[in-house]
Residue frames as qw, qx, qy, qz and C-alpha x, y, z in Angstrom:
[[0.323, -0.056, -0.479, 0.814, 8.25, 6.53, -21.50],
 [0.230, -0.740, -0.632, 0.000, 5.55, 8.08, -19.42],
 [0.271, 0.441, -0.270, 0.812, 5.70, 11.77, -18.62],
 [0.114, -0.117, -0.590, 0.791, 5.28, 13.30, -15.02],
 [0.184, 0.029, 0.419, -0.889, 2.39, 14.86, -15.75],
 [0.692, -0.046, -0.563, -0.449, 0.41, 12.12, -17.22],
 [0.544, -0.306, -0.712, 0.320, 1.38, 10.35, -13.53],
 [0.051, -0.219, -0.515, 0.827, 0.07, 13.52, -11.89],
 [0.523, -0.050, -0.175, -0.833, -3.02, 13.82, -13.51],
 [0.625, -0.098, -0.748, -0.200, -3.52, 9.72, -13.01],
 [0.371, -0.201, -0.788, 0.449, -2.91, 10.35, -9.33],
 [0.386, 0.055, 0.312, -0.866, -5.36, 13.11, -9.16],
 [0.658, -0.024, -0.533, -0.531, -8.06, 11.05, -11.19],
 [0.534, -0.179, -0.825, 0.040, -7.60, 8.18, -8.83],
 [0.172, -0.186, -0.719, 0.647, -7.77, 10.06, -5.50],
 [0.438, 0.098, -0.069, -0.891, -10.96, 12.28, -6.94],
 [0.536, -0.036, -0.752, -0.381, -12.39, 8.58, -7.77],
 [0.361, -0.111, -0.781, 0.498, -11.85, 7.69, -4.28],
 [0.303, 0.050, 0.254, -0.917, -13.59, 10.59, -2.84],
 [0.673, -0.113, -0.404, -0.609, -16.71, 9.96, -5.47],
 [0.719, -0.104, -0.653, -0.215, -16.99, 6.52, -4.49],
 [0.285, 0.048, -0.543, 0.788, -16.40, 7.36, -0.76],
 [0.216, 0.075, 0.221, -0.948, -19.08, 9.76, -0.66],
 [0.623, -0.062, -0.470, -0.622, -21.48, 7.26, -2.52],
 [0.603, -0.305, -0.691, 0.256, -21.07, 4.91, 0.36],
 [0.362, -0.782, -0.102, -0.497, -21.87, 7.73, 2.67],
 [0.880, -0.156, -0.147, 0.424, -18.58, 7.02, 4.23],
 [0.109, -0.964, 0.239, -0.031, -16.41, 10.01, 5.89],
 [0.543, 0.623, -0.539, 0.162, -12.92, 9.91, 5.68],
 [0.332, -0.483, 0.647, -0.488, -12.60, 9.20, 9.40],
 [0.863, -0.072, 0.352, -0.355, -14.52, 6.12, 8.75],
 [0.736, 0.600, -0.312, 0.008, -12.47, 4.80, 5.70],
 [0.022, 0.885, -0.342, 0.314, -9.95, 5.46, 7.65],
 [0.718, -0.292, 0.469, -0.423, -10.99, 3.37, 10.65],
 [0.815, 0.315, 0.188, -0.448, -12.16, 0.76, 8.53],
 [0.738, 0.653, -0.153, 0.080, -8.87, 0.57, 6.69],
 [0.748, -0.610, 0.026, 0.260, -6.55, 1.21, 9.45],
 [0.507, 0.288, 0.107, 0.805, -4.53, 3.56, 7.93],
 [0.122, -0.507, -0.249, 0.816, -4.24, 7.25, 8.89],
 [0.240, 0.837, 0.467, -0.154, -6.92, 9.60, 7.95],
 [0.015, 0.833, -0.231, -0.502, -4.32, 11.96, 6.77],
 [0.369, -0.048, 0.905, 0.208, -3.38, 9.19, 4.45],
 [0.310, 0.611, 0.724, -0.082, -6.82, 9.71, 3.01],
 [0.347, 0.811, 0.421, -0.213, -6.56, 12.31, 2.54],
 [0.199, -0.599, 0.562, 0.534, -3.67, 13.20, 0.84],
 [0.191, 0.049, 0.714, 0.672, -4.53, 10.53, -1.70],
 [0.188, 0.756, 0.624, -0.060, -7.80, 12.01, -2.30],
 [0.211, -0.826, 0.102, 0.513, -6.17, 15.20, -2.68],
 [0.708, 0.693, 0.018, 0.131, -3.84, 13.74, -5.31],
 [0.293, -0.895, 0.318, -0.106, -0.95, 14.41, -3.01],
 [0.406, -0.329, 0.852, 0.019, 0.61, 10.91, -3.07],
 [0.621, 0.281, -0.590, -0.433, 0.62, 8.18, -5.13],
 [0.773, -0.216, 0.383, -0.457, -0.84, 5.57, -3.01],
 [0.026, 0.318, -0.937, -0.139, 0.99, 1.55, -3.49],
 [0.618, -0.097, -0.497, -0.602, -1.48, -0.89, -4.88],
 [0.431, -0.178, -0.834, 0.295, -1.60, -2.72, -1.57],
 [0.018, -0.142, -0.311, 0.940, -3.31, 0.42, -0.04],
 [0.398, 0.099, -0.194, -0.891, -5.67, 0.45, -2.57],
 [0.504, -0.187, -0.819, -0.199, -6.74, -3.20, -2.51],
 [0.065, -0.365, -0.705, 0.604, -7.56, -2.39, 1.83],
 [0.175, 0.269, 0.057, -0.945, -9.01, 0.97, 0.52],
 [0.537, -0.148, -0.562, -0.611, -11.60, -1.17, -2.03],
 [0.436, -0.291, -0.849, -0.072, -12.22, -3.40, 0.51],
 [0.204, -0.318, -0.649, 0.661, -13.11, -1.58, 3.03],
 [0.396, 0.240, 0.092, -0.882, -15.55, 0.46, 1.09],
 [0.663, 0.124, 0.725, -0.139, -16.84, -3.20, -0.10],
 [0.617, 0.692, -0.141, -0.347, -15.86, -2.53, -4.01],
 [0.903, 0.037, 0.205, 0.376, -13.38, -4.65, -6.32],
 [0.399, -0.644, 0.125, 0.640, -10.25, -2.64, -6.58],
 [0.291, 0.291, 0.473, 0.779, -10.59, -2.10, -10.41],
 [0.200, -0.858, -0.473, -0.022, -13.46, -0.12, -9.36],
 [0.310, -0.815, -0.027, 0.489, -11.12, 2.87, -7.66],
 [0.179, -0.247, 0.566, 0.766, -9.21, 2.84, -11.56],
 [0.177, 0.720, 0.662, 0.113, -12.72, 3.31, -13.31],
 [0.170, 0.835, 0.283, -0.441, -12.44, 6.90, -14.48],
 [0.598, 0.701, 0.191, 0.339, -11.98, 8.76, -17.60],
 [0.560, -0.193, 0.052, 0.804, -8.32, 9.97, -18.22]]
């Protein structure tokens, strides 16, 4: 069994990952956004760590910053 706040530290880690790799593509959130067709508040929230984003989100959210979606789960727990 997994506790809560091992899945709230995983969902900050992932949306802080996002960001990183966001910001290395000199990509604003408004563009991600765009790009992804999803709402910019959306972004940010999971960047934020606010939500726990559904793994269909994240597969637009790799592609659209032109990475392979293991790439956005790349970070140290």
């Amino acid at each position: 069994m997994v506790r809560k706040n091992t899945n709230t530290e995983f969902v900050i880690l992932f949306g802080e990952n996002l960001r990183k790799i966001r910001k290395s593509k000199k990509m604003s959130m408004e563009q991600l956004a765009h790009q992804s067709n999803t709402e910019y508040s959306q972004i940010s929230r999971i960047e934020k760590g606010q939500i726990n984003t559904s793994i269909s989100t994240a597969k637009i959210l790799a592609d659209s910053l032109g990475i392979e979606v293991y790439e956005l789960f790349r970070f140290e727990d």
